[in-house]
C-alpha positions, 0 to 999 in steps of 0.5 A: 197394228190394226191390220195385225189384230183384225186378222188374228180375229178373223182367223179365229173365227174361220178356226171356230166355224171348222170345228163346229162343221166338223163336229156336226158332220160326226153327229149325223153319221148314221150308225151301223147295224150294231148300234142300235139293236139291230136297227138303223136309227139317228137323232138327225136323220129319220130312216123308214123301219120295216116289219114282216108280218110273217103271222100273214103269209099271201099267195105266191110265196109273199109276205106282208110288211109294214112300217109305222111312224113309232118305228115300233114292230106291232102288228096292232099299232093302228098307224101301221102302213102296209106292203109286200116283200118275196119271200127272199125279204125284197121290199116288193111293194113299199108299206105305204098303204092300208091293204096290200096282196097280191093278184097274181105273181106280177100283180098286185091290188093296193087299197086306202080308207079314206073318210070311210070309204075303200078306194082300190087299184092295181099295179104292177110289181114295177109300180106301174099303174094297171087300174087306176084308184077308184072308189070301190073293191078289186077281188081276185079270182083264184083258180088252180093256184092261180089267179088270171082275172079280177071282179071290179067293183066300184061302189053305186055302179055296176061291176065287171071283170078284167084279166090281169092287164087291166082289160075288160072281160065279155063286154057285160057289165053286172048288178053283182057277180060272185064265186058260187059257193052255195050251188056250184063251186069252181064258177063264177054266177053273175046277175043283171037285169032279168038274166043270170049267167054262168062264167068259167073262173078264167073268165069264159062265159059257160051260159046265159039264162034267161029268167024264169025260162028253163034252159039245158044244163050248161055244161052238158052232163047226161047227153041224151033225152033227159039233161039237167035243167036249170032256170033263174028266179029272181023275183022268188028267191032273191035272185037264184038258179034253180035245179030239176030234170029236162026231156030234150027230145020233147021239151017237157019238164020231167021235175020242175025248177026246185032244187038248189044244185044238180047234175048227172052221174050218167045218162040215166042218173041224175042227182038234185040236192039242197045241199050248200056247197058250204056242207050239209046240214040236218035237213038238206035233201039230196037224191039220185033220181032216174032218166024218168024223174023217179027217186031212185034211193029213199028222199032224204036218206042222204043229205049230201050226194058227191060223184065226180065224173065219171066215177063209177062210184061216190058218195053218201052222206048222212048228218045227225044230232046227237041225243043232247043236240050239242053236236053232229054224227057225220057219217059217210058210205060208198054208195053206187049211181043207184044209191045202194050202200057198198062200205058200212059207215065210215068216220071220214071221206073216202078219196073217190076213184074214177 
């Protein structure tokens, strides 16, 4: 009797133990996409959510994502982890970082704040390490829609470039190295220790300049007697490259190291102008001189000159205050490599023609 009754129990229990599994095996099932507003959700099993940012589009077609412990689609939520997705909605890069962009189709440049400071590295599109986390930024270079190598800038050390790989580019390394906006665009000016140089942005080295030695004109415009000069003075202005006109057959300086850009129409017309590559202001100057060093259209008329080379004709621009000085009258003329006017004043920019 004893037997008898212990076994009923003992069934009994075995009977209550498979329907409690049974019960919480249906509670973490996870629902379908139609149960819970579009989104994948359960009480029992913690999914990742992830958001497009499509407010941020990236280069090469990429956008950025992100995810968030709420769970919540808000770009502004200050939790917010971020990644990458192609343009298909493929998760390229997981949104498990502060920053996230790509460097090039296949590169990608990842970054964390931690105790305020950046720590920067780059992978690839596998998640294979490239450059390791440093303290510190990586900068692209785009050129052409495309970006082949990066400035590396760890913080308190000196800076250098690398290609897409992660090597190392020219063996220099330098105090700092930008894209040169308020001289010449489409390069890169880089600084050390009493000398400049110029670097193609595919990470060529253009020409090393001693400072306060005047040099030939780097990318040899104007072959013949008079070149553009150029010369660093970092000890006058902070650190900068300097314009004016140079006579190769003898060595004299026709006009001295003074402007901030330069270049030749031709081998016997020079432009040098003060104007930042940002654009002109009221009182930048910009004048065509001869292979003589004479202005050969009136200082100052325009405060803006643009040639492309090898165009037989370009551009003049003047800019103005209006008469309550709350705004600019920018006007442009076609105007030949002697400065003459051909067009009367337009409203915007002609496409220059070579």
């Amino acid at each position: 009797m004893k037997t008898k009754t212990l076994t009923i129990i003992i069934s009994t229990v075995a009977l209550l133990l498979c329907l409690i599994c049974l019960a919480s095996c249906k509670n973490n099932e996870i629902p379908t996409n139609d149960s819970v507003s579009g989104t994948y959700a359960s009480s029992q099993i913690e999914t990742k959510e992830i958001f497009v940012n499509k407010a941020q589009p990236l280069e090469y077609g990429f956008i950025t994502c992100y995810s968030n412990p709420q769970h919540e689609e808000n770009i502004e939520n200050e939790d917010n982890s971020y990644g990458i997705m192609d343009s298909e909605g493929n998760v390229v890069i997981e949104p498990k970082y502060d920053n996230a962009f790509p460097a090039s189709r296949e590169t990608f440049i990842i970054s964390d704040v931690k105790e305020g400071e950046t720590y920067s590295s780059m992978i690839d599109s596998d998640g294979k390490t490239i450059i390791s986390s440093f303290k510190g930024k990586i900068v692209p270079i785009y050129y052409k829609n495309n970006a082949t190598i990066a400035i590396i800038e760890p913080k308190e050390e000196k800076s250098y470039l690398v290609n897409m790989t992660g090597e190392k580019l020219l063996g220099l390394d330098f105090n700092s190295i930008y894209i040169a906006k308020e001289t010449r665009q489409n390069i890169l000016e880089a600084y050390s220790e009493g000398i400049a140089y110029y670097i193609s942005l595919d990470g060529k080295l253009i020409a090393e300049l001693p400072a306060n030695k005047p040099v030939l004109d780097p990318f040899k415009e104007g072959k013949g007697g008079t070149v553009i000069t150029c010369c660093y003075l970092p000890e006058k202005c902070d650190g900068c490259i300097l314009y004016g006109l140079y006579d190769s057959s003898d060595g004299h300086e026709i006009v001295p190291c003074s402007r901030k850009n330069g270049f030749a129409i031709n081998e016997e017309r020079f432009i040098l102008k003060d104007t930042s590559a940002l654009g002109p202001d009221y009182e930048d100057f910009a004048s065509i001189y001869d292979e003589n060093g004479n202005v050969i259209c009136a200082d100052g008329e325009y405060q803006d000159i643009i040639f492309d080379n090898g165009s037989s004709w370009g551009i003049g621009v003047t800019i103005n205050p209006t008469e309550d000085h709350t705004s600019s009258i920018v006007k442009y003329y076609k105007i030949d490599a002697d400065g003459n006017k051909l067009s009367e004043a337009l409203d915007s920019m002609p496409e220059v023609n070579k």
